[in-house]
C-alpha positions in Angstrom: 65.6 27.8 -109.3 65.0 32.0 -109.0 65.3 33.7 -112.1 68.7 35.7 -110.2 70.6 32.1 -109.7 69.4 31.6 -113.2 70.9 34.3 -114.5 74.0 34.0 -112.1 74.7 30.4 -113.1 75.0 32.2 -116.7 76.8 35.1 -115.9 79.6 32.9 -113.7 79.8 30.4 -116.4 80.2 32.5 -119.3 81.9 31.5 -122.9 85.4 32.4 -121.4 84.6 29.9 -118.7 83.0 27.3 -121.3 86.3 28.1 -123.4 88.6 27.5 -120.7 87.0 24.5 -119.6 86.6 22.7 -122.7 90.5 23.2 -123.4 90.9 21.8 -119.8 89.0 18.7 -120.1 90.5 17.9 -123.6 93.6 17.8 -121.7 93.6 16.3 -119.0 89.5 14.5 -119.4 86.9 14.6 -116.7 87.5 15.8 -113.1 88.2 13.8 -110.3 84.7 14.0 -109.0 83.1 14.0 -112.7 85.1 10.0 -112.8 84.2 9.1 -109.7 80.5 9.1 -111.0 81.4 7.9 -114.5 83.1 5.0 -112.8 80.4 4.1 -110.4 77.8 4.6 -112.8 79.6 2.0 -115.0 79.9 -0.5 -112.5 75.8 -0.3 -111.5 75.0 -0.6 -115.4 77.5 -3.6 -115.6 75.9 -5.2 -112.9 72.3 -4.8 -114.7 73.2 -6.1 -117.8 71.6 -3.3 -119.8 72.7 -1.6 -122.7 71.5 0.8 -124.9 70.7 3.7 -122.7 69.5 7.1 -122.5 70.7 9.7 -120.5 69.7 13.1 -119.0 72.8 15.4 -118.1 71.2 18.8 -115.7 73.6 21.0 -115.3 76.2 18.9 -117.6 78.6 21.8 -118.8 81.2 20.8 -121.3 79.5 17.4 -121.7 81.7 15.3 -119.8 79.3 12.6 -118.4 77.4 12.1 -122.3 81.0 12.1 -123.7 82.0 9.4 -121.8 78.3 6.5 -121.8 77.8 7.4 -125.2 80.8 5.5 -126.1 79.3 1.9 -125.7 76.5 2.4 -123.0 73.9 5.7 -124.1 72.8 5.5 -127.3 70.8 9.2 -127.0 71.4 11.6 -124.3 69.7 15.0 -123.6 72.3 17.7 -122.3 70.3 20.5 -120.0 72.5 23.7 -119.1 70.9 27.5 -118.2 74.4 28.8 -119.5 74.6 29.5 -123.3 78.9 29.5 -122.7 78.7 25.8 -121.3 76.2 24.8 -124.3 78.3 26.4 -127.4 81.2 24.4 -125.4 79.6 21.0 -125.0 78.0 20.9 -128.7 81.5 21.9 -130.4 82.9 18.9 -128.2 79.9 16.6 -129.0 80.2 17.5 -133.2 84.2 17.0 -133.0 83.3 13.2 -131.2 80.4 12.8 -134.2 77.9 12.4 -131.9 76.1 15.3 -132.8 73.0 12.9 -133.6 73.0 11.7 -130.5 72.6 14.3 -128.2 69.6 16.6 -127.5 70.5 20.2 -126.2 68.1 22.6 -124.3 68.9 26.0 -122.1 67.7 27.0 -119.1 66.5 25.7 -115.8 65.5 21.7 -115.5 63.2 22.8 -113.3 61.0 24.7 -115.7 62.2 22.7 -118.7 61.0 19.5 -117.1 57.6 19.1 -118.8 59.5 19.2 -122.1 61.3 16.0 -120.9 60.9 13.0 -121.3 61.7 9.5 -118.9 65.4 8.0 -119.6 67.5 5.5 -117.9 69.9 7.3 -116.6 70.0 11.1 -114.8 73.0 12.8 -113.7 73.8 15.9 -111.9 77.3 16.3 -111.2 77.6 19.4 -109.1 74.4 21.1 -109.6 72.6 20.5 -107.1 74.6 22.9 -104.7 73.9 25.3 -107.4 69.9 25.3 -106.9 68.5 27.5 -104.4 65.4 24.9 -104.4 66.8 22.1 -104.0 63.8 20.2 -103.4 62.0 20.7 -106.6 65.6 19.9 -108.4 65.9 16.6 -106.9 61.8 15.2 -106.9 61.7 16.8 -110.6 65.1 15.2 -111.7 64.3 11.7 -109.8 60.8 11.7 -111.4 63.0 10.8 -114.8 65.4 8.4 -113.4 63.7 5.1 -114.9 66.9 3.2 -113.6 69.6 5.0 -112.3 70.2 8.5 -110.6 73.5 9.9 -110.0 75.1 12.9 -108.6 77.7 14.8 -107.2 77.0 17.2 -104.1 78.9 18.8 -101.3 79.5 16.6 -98.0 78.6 18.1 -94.8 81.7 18.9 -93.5 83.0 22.1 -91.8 85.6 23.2 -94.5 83.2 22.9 -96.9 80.9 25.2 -94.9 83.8 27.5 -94.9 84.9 27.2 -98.7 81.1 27.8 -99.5 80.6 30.6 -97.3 84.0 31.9 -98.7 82.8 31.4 -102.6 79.5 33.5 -101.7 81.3 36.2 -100.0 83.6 36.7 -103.2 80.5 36.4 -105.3 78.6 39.5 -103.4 82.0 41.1 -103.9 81.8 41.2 -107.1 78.0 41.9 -107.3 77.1 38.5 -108.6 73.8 36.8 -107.7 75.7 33.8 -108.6 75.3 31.7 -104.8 76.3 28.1 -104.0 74.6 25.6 -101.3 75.4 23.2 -98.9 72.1 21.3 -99.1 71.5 18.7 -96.3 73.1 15.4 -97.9 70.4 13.4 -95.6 67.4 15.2 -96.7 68.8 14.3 -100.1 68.6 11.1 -99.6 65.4 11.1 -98.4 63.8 12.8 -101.3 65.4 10.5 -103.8 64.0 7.4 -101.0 60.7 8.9 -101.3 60.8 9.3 -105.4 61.2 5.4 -105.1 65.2 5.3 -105.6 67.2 3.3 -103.5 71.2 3.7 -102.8 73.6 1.7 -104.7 76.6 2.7 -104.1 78.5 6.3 -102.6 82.2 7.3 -103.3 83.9 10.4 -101.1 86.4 13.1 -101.5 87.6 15.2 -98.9 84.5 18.1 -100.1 82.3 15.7 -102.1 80.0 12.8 -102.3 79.2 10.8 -105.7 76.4 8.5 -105.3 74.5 6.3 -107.0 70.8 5.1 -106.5 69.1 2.8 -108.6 64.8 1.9 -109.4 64.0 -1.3 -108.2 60.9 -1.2 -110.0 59.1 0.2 -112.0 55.8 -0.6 -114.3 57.5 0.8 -117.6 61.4 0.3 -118.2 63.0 2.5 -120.8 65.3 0.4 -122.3 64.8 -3.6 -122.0 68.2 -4.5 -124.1 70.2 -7.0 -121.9 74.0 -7.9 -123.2 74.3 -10.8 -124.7 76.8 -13.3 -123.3 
């Protein structure tokens, strides 16, 4: 990612926004999207049999994702953001929950943060990747981690999304932000995460967005090994 999307992720996702969002998802919990991949995420551990997990959230704002799997399915999760609003937001939430032992935190971009990173089960990025101007070196970076599952939520290619996003940016130069979203080729997508050796489990739609799912077949070294006793 640039150093001016850096900056405009932080500027467009200030403390007022973190504020306002936590208050929101206290109320009324994750949005529809933000389930969607919860839910399916869910259902692909289930059907593994795993437990145990660990978790990298890029991108994971007020912590919705970690909030959720860490009660019963992540044991430690890692929470990556390049706002410092979304990051005072998401450690206040995860310290009210008590699982402030549980959860890593780190600013900035994944992208340069990745060395500093370690393999986990699980990654998610629930939309982010339409906030990377490389989106290429987001998803082979990201996918690299994903020891068993990769999730994420991403714009579908649909003409009133082109339109909404083209909208957004136009707003955003407006107001002088370098703040910019993407409409990244949901096929080339999938092929990077194909070619990073993930295959797709399982894709829910909304009328602007995709959640899907891919899962390792194999792997030489698994990160967790725990299976749920029956």
């Amino acid at each position: 990612m640039s150093c001016q999307q850096c900056c405009g992720i932080a500027e467009q996702f200030n403390d007022k926004t973190g504020r306002k969002q936590l208050k929101r998802f206290r109320r009324r919990g994750p949005d529809k999207t933000t389930q969607l991949l919860i839910d399916e995420l869910r259902r692909a551990i289930l059907a593994t049999g795993v437990q145990d997990l660990t978790l990298l959230d890029i991108g994971a704002g007020v912590g919705a994702i970690h909030h959720a799997l860490l009660n019963g399915v992540v044991s430690q999760a890692t929470h990556i953001d390049a706002s410092p609003g979304q990051l005072a937001a998401a450690r206040e939430e995860t310290q009210r929950r008590g699982h402030s032992g549980a959860v890593r935190f780190l600013e900035g971009d994944f992208t340069a943060l990745a060395d500093q990173v370690a393999a986990v089960d699980i990654v998610t990025l629930d939309r982010v990747i339409c906030c990377f101007d490389d989106m290429e070196q987001l998803v082979r970076l990201s996918a690299s981690k994903a020891e068993r599952f990769y999730a994420a939520v991403y714009p579908r290619d649909v003409h009133w999304m082109h339109i909404g996003i083209a909208v957004i940016n136009l707003v955003q130069r407006v107001k002088r932000s370098s703040f910019r979203v993407f409409l990244h080729d949901p096929r080339r997508i999938a092929a990077l995460l194909r070619s990073e050796g993930l295959e797709p489990w399982s894709e829910r739609r909304t009328a602007g967005w995709q959640a899907v799912v891919y899962r390792r077949q194999t792997r030489p070294s698994q990160v967790s090994t725990a299976v749920i006793a029956t």
